[in-house]
C-alpha positions as CSV (number, residue, x, y, z in Angstrom):
1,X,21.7,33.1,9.2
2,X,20.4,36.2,11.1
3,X,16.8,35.3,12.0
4,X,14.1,36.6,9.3
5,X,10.7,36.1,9.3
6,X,9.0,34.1,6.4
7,X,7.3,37.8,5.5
8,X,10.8,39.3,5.6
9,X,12.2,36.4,3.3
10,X,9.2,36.8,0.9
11,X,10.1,40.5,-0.1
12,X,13.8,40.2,-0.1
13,X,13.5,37.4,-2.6
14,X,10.7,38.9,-4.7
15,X,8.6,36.1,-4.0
16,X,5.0,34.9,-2.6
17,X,4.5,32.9,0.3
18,X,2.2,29.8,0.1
19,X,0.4,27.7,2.6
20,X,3.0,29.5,5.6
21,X,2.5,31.5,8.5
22,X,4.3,35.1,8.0
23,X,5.9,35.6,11.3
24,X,7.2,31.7,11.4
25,X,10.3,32.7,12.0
26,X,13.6,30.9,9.7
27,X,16.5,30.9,12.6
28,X,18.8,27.8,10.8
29,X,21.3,28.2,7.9
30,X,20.0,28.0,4.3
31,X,20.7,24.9,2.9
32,X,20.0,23.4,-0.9
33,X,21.1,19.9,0.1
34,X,18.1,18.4,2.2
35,X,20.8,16.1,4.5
36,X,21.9,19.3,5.8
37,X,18.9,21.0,6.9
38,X,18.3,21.4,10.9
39,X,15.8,22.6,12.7
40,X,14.9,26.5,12.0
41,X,16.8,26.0,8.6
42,X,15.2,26.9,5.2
43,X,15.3,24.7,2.4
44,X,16.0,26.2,-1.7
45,X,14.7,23.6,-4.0
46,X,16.9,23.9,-7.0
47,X,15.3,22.0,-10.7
48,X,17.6,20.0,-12.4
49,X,18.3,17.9,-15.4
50,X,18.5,14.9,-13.6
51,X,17.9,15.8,-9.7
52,X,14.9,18.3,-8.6
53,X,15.3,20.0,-5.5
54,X,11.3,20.0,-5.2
55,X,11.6,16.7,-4.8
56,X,13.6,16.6,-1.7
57,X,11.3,19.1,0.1
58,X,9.4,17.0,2.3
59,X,12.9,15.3,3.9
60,X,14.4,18.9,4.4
61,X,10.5,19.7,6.4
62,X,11.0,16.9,8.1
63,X,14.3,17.3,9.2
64,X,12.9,21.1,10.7
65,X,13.0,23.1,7.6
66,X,10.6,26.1,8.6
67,X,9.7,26.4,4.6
68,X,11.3,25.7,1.3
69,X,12.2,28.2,-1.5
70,X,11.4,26.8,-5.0
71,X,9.8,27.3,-8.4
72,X,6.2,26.0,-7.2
73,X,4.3,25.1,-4.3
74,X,5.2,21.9,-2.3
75,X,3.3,19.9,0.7
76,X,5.2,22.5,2.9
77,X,4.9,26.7,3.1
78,X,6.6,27.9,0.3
79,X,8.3,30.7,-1.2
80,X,7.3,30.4,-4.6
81,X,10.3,32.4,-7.2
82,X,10.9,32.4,-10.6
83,X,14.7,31.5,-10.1
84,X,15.6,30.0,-6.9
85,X,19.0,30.9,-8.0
86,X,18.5,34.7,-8.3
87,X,16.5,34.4,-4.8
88,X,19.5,32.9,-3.3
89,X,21.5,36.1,-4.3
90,X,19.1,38.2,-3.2
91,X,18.7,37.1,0.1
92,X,22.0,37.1,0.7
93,X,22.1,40.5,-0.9
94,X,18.7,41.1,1.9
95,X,21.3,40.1,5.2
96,X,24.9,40.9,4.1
97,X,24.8,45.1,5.4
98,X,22.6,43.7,8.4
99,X,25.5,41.2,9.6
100,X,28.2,43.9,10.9
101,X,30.7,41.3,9.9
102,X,34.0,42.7,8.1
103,X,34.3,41.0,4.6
104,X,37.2,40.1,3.1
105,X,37.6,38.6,-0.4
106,X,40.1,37.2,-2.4
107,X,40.4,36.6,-6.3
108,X,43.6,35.6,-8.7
109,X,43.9,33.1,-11.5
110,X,45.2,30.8,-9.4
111,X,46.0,30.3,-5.5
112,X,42.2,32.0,-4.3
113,X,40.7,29.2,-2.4
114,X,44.5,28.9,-0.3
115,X,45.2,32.2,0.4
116,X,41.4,32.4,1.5
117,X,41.8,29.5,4.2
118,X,44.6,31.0,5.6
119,X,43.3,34.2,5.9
120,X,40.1,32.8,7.7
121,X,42.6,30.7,10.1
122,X,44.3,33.9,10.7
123,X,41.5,36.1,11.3
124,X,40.2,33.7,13.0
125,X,42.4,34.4,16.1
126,X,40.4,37.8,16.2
127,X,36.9,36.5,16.3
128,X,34.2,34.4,15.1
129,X,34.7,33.7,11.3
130,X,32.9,32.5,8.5
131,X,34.3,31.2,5.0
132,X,33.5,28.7,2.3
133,X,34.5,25.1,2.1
134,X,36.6,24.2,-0.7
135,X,35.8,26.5,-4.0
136,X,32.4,27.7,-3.3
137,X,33.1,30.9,-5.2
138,X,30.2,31.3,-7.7
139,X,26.6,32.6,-7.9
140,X,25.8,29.4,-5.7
141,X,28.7,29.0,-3.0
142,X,29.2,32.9,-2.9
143,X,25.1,34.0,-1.3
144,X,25.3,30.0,0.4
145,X,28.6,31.3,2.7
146,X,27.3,34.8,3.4
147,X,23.8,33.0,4.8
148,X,25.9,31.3,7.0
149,X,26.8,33.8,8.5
150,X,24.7,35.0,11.6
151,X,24.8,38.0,14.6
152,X,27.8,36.9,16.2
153,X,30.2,36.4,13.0
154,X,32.8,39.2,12.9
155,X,34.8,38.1,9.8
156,X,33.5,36.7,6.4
157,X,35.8,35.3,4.3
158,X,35.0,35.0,0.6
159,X,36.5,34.1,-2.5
160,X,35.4,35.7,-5.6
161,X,35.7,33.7,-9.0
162,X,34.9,34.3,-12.7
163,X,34.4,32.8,-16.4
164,X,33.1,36.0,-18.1
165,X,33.3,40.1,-17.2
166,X,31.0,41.2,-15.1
167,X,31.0,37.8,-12.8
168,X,32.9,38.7,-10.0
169,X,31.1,42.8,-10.1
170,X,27.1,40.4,-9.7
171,X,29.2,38.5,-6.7
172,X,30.4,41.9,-5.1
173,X,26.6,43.8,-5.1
174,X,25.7,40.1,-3.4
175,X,28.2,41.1,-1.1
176,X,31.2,43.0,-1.5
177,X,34.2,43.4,0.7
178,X,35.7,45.7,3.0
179,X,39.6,43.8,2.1
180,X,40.1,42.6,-1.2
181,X,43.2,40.8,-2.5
182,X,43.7,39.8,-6.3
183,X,46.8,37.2,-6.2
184,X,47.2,37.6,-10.2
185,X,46.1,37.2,-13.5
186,X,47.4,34.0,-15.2
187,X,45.5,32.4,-18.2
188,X,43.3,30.1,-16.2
189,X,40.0,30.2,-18.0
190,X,41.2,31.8,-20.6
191,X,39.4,30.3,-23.5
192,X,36.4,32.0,-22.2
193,X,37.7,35.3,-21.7
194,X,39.9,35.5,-25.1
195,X,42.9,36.9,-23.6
196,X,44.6,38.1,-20.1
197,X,44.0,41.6,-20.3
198,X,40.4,40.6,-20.7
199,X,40.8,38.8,-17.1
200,X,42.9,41.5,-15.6
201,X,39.7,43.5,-16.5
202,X,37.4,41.0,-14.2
203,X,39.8,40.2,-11.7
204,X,39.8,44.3,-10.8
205,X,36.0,44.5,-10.2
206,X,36.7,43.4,-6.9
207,X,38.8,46.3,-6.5
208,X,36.3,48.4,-8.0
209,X,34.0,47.8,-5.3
210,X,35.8,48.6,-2.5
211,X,34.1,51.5,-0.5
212,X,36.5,54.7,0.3
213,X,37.2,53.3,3.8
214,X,38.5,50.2,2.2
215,X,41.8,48.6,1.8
216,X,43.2,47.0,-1.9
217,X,46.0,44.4,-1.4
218,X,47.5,43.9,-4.8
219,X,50.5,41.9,-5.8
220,X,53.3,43.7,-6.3
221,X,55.1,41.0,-8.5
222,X,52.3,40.9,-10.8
223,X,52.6,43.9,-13.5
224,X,48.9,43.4,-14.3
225,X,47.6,43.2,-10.8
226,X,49.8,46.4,-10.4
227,X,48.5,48.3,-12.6
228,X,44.9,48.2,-11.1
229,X,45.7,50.2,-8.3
230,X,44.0,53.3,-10.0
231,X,40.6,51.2,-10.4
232,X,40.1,51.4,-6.5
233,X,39.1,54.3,-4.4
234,X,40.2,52.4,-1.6
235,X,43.8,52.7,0.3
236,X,46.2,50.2,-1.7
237,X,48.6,48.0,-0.3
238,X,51.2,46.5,-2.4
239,X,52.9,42.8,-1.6
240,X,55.1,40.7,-2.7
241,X,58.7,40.5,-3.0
242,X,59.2,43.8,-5.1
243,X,61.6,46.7,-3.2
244,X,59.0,48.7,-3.0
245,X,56.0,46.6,-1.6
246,X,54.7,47.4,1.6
247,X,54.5,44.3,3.2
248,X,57.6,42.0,1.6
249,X,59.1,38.9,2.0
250,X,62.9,38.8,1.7
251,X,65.7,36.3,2.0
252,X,63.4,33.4,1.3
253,X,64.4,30.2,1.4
254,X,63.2,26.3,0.8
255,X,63.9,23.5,3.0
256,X,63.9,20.1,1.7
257,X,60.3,19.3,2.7
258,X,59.1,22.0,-0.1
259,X,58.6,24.8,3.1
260,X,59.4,28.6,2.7
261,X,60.8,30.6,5.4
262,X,61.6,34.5,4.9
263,X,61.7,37.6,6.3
264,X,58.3,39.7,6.8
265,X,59.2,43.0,6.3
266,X,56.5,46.0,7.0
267,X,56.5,49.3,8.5
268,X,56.0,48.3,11.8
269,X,58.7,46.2,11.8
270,X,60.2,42.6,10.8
271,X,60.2,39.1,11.9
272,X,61.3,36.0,10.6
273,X,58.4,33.3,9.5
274,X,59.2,29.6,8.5
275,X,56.0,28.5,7.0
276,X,54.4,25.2,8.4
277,X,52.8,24.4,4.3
278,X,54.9,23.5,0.8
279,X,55.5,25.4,-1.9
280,X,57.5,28.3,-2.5
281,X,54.4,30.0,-4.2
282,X,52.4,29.8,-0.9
283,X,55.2,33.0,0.3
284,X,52.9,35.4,-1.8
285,X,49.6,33.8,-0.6
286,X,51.0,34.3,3.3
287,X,52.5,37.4,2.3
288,X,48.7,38.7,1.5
289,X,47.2,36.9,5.2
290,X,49.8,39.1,7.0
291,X,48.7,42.6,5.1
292,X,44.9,41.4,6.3
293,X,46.1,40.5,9.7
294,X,48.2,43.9,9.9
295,X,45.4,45.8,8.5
296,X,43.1,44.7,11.8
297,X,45.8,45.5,14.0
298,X,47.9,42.5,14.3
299,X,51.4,43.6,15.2
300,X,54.6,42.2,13.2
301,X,55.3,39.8,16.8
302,X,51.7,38.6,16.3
303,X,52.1,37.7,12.8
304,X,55.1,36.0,13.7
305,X,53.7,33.5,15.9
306,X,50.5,32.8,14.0
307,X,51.4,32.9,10.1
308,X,54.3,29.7,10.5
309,X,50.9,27.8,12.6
310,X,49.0,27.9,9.1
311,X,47.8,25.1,7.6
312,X,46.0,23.7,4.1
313,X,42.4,23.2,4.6
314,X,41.1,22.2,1.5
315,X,41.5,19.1,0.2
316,X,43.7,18.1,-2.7
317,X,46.2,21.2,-2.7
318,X,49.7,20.9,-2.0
319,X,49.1,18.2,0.6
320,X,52.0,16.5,1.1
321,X,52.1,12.9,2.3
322,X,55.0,10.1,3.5
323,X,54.0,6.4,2.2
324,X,55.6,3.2,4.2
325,X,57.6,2.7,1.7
326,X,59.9,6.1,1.5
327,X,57.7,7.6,-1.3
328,X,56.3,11.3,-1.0
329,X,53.8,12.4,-2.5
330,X,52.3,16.3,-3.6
331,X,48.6,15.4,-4.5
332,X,47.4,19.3,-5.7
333,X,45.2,17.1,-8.0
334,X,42.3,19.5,-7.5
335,X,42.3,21.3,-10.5
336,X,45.2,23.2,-12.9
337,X,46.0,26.1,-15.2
338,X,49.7,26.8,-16.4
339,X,50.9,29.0,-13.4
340,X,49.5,26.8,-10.6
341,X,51.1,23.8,-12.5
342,X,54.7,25.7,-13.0
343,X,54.5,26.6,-8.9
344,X,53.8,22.8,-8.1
345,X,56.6,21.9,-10.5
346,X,58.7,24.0,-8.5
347,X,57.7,22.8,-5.2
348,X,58.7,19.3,-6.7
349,X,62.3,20.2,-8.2
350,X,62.3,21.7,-4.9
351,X,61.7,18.4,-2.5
352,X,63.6,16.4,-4.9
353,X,66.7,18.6,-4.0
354,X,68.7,18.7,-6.7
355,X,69.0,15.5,-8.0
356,X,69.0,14.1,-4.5
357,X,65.6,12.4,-4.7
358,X,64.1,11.2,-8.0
359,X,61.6,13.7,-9.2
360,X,58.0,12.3,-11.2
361,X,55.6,14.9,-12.3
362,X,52.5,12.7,-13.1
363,X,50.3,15.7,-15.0
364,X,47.1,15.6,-16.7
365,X,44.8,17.8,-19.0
366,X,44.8,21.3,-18.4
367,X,41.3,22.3,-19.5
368,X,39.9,25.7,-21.0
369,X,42.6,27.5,-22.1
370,X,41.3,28.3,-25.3
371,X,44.2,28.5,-28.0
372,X,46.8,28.7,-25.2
373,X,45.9,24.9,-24.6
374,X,48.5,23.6,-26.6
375,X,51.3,26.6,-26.0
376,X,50.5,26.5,-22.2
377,X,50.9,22.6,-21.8
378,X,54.5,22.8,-23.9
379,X,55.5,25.6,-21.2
380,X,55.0,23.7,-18.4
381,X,56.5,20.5,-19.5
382,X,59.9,22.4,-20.5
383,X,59.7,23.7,-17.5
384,X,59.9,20.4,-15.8
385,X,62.7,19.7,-17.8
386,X,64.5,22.5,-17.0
387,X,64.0,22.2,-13.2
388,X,65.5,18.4,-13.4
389,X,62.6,16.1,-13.5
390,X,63.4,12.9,-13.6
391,X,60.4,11.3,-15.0
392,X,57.1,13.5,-16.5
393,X,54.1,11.1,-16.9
394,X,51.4,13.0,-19.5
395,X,48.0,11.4,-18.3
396,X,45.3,11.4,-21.2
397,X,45.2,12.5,-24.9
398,X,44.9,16.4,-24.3
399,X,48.5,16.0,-22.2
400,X,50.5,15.1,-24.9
401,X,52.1,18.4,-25.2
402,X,53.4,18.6,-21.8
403,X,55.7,16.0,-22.8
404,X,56.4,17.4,-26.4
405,X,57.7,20.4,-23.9
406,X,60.1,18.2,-22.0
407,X,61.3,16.6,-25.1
408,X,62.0,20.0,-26.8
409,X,65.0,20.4,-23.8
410,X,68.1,19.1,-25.4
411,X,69.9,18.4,-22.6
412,X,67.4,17.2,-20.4
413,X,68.6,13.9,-18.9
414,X,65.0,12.7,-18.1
415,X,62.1,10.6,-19.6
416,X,59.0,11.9,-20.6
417,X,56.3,9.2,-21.0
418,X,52.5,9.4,-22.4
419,X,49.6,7.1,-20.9
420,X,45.9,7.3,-21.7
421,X,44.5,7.4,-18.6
422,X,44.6,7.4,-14.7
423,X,44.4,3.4,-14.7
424,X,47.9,3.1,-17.2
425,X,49.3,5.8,-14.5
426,X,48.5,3.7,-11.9
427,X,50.0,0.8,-13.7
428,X,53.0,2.4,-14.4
429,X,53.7,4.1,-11.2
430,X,53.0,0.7,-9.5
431,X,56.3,-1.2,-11.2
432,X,58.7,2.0,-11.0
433,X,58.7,4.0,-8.2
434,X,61.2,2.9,-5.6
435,X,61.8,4.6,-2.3
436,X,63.0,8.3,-1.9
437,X,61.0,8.9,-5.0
438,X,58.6,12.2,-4.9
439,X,55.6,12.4,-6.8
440,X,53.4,15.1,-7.9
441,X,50.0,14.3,-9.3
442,X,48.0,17.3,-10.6
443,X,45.5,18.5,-13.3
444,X,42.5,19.9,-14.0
445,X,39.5,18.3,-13.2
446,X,39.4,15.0,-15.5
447,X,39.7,12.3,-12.3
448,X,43.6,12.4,-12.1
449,X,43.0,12.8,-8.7
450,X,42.3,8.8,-9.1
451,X,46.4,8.6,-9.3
452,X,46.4,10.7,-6.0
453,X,44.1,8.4,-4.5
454,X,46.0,4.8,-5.7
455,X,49.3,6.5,-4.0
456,X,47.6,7.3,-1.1
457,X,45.8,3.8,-1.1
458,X,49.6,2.0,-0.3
459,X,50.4,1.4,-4.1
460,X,53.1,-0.8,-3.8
461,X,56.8,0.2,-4.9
């Protein structure tokens, strides 16, 4: 963080120091996770049903935590706040015009926390960068990343996320972007929002708050994400494989490890990219990397050598792994909605080479869809069936329909099977697969990672 004076701190956060010095000067990140505190760091002390943050206060001060921020005073100066939530907004709200940084944010249904690690490995070939690990996307992770951020950080990459209108438009007067991206609009989440046009709505805030001198990168392929090009004032770029996207990919093709390779087209020029990460899907997340990297000036030779050097950062997404044994595996076990699970289908139909490798989709519970829950589990499992998979494995109660979808195929020459839980999977997996077998495990957030894990583990074949 940019250094601020406990005074300064006070007033941005509407609070009132206690048993502190004014001018003690906070020149650390902001942490809420005491371990994590250094020297010249402050600590927020977050209440909670079974964990309070207060409680930790005296291990972040000893650890070099010039003061904590918290509901009420502690053996340390404070910064006593009603919410230590809305204080953590604030501040970052307090430092964000101060950094000079470039901000660029991303938000979609599905694909955000990707695309935003490859643009933040791509940008970072520019200068020093700043983005969140993993999903920290929310009234928390969102002012935590930008407090990171300090005098000498030039980019700050963000991704934008949302269960209600309104969400991502708090997020972006926290700190809004200079770039913004929105991937697409799927149905993730939508059993809180009620329907899609409902999270086309939120998705285009970001949008919405570009300034004038700002750039909108929407996907071209997306007829909802489209269509919010008269929300913006900004410029607007359109990508995606559309004839009449500005920045395109065209001729793509898969090789058998699940990779896309294409042809970047833009007005500057075109250059062929072989991507280095699987899944056709990840063509439109790159495609949106390169119109950020051309945007600051990166020429079509540059994006050429850097985009096919990309990698997946975060864990549990589309990472692709050899056993001993012959078997691959796709663990994207980190979380799912219908559209994320169709493109991992996809990448597994495409490993599995036509019928050349035996395909399992091991799938769990896809959770808060609202009353698509039923019609977007059937999609996905025809889908499966449709693309050639040789065995579907539905893990858990709420699965069940992904393999009613498979069964609905007629001539689907495959084997759809229901267990209860990660342990049957385990079990099952254990006495069938044989080598040359690929595996994809993935669902939403209901431990199927667990399977993931067990095939990682050496599971024997």
């Amino acid at each position: 963080m940019i250094a601020l004076t406990l005074a300064e701190i006070a007033r941005a956060v509407e609070g009132t120091l206690v048993g502190g010095d004014p001018d003690a000067l906070v020149t650390g990140p902001v942490e809420h996770d005491s371990r994590k505190i250094v020297p010249g760091g402050l600590f927020f002390a977050f209440p909670g049903e079974k964990v309070d943050g207060h409680d930790f206060a005296p291990v972040a001060v000893e650890r070099g935590a010039v003061a904590v921020v918290g509901q009420r005073p502690v053996d340390a100066p404070t910064i006593v706040v009603d919410d230590p939530l809305r204080a953590i907004g604030l501040l970052a709200t307090h430092v964000a015009p101060r950094l000079g940084a470039t901000i660029v944010g991303v938000t979609g249904s599905s694909g955000k926390t990707t695309t935003k690690d490859l643009i933040a490995q791509l940008v970072a070939e520019l200068g020093p960068t700043i983005a969140p690990a993993g999903s920290l996307n929310n009234e928390l992770g969102h002012p935590s990343t930008v407090l990171r951020a300090d005098a000498d950080t030039r980019f700050l990459v963000l991704e934008y996320s949302a269960r209600h209108i309104g969400d991502i438009d708090y997020l972006c007067r926290i700190a809004g972007p200079r770039i913004a991206a929105v991937l697409n609009v799927g149905t993730s989440h939508i059993g809180e929002f009620g329907s899609q046009d409902n999270i086309a709505t939120a998705k285009g805030e970001l949008v919405e708050a570009l300034p004038d001198t700002g750039l909108a990168i929407l996907n071209a392929d997306d007829p909802r994400v489209r269509a919010m090009a008269p929300r913006t004032r900004a410029r607007v770029v359109l990508v995606g494989e559309a004839a009449d996207a500005d920045v395109r990919a065209a001729d793509v093709t898969v090789d058998e490890r699940g990779r896309a390779a294409f042809t970047l087209v833009t007005p500057e020029g075109d250059v062929r990219v072989a991507l280095g990460v699987a899944g056709r899907h990840q063509v439109g997340n790159v495609l949106v990397a390169a119109a950020v990297g051309r945007e600051l000036g990166m020429t079509p030779a540059q994006l050429g050598d850097i985009l096919p050097r990309l990698r997946l950062v975060s864990a549990r997404r589309m990472d692709v792994f050899d056993r001993r044994d012959g078997v691959t595996v796709i663990d994207d076990s980190y979380n799912a909605n219908p559209a994320s699970m169709a493109a991992a289908v996809r990448a597994l139909a495409d490993m599995g080479g036509s019928g050349k490798r035996r395909c399992w989709a091991v799938l769990g519970y896809m959770a808060e869809l609202g009353a698509e829950e039923v019609p977007g589990h059937r999609s996905v499992g025809r889908l499966a069936a449709e693309l050639g998979v040789d065995r579907l494995v539905a893990v858990g109660d709420g699965a069940g329909p992904l393999a009613d979808g498979a069964e609905e195929v007629a001539d689907w020459a495959g084997e759809a099977v229901r267990v209860t839980d990660q342990e049957a999977a385990i079990a099952l997996l254990g006495g069938a697969l044989r080598p040359g077998d690929v595996v994809l495990v993935k669902g939403s957030r209901y431990r199927t990672w667990q399977v993931a894990d067990a095939l990682r583990e050496g599971l024997s074949a």
